[in-house]
C-alpha positions in Angstrom: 5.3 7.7 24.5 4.3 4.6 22.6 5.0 1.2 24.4 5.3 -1.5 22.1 7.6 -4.5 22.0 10.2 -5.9 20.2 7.4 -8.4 18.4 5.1 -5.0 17.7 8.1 -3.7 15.5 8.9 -7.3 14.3 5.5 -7.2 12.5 5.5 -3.8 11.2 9.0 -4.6 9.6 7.6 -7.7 8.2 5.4 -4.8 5.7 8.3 -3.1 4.9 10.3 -4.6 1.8 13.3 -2.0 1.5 15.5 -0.6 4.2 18.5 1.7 4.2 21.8 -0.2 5.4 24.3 1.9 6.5 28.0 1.4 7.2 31.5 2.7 8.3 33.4 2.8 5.2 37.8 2.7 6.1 37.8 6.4 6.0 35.3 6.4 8.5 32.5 8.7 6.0 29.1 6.6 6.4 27.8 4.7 3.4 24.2 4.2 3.0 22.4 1.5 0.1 18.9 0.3 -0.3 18.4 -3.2 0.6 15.3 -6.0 0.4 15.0 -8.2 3.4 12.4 -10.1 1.3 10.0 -9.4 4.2 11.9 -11.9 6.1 12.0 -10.9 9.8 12.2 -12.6 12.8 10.6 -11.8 15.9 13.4 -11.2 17.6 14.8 -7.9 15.3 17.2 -10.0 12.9 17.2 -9.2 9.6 18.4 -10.7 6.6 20.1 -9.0 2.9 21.6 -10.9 0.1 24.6 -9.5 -1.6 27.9 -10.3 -3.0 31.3 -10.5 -1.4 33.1 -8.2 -4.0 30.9 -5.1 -2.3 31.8 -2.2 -0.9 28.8 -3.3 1.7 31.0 -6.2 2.6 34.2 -4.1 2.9 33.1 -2.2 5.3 31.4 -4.8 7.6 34.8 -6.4 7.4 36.4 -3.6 8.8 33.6 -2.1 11.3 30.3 -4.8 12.3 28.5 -2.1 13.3 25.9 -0.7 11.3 22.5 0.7 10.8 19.2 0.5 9.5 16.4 3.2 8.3 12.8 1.6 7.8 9.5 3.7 6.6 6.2 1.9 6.7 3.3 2.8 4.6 1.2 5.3 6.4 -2.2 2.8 6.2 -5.6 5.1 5.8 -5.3 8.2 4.3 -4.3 11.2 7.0 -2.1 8.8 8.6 1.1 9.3 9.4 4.0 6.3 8.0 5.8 4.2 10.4 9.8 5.0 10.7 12.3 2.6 12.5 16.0 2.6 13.3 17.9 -0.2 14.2 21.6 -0.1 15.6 23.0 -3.1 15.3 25.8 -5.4 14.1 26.4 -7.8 11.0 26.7 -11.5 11.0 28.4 -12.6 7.4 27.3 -15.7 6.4 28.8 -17.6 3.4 26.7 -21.2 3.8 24.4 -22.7 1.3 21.8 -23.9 3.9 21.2 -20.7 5.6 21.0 -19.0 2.3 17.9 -21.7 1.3 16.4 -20.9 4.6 15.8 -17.1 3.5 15.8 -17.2 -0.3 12.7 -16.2 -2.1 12.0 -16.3 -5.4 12.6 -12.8 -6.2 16.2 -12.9 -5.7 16.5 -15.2 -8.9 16.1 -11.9 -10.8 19.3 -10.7 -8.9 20.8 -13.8 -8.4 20.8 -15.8 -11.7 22.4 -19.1 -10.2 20.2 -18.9 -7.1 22.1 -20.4 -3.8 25.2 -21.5 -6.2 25.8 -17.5 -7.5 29.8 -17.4 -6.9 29.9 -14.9 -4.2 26.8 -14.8 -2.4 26.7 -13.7 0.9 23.8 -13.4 3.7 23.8 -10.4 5.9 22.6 -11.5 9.1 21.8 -8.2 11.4 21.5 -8.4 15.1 19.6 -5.7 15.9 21.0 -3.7 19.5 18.6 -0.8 19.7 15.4 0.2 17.7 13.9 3.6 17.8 10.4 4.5 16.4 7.8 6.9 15.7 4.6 7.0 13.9 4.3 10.9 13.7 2.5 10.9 17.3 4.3 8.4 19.8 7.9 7.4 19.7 10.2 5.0 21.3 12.9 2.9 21.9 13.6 -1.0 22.8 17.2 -1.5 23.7 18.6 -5.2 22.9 21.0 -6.7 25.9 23.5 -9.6 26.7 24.4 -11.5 23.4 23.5 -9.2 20.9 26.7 -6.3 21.7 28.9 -5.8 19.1 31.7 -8.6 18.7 33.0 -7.5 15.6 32.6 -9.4 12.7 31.6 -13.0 12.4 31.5 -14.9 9.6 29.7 -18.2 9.5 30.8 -20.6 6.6 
């Protein structure tokens, strides 16, 4: 079994552009949507989506925090196998202008037309809780404590 930490799997998320974010919808069927984290992750599992409020994405965080995320690396010379992560974790909405300039890039102006001022815009923050990997060979897990369990939702404006 592969031992690497949580700043191992920081790095390697760093590569990877687009994840799967899953949530609980109300009726409790799982809801799954390509994301971009803009390669912004820190080194302590948090990731970051832009979106807007009006979503079914925020809907369902509303109503259940918890949620997940499906990562798959680019396998790097050929033969090799690609790099998957899961995360388990729980969603931070946040609905302030500086934290949005903190992680904008400018890619999102091609989804975001008014940039920080888009009416709407909301950042995802996810705490991550538990992270499982494998590269095709070794596997593992890194399980988040303490702060990081599920509160429910929190919204910071």
């Amino acid at each position: 079994m592969a031992d690497l930490k949580l700043e191992d799997i920081s790095e390697k998320m760093r590569d990877i552009d687009f994840t799967i974010l899953s949530t609980r919808t109300a009726s409790g069927q799982i809801a799954a949507r390509p994301m971009s984290n803009n390669r912004q992750v820190e080194f302590d599992g948090d990731s970051y989506f832009f979106t807007c409020e009006d979503t079914g994405t925020i809907r369902d965080i509303q109503s259940d925090a918890n949620v997940g995320l499906s990562l798959q690396g680019k396998s790097g010379a050929l033969g090799m196998k690609p790099f998957f992560i899961t995360i388990e974790g729980s969603a931070e909405l946040i609905k302030d202008k500086g934290r949005f300039e903190e992680h904008w890039t400018k890619d999102l102006d091609a989804w975001f037309k008014e940039g920080i001022d888009t009416p709407g815009l909301t950042l995802i923050k996810v705490h991550a809780q538990r992270l499982h990997y494998w590269d095709g060979l070794d596997e593992g897990e890194i399980e988040l404590k303490g702060e990081r369990a599920a509160e429910g939702v929190r919204s910071e404006r």
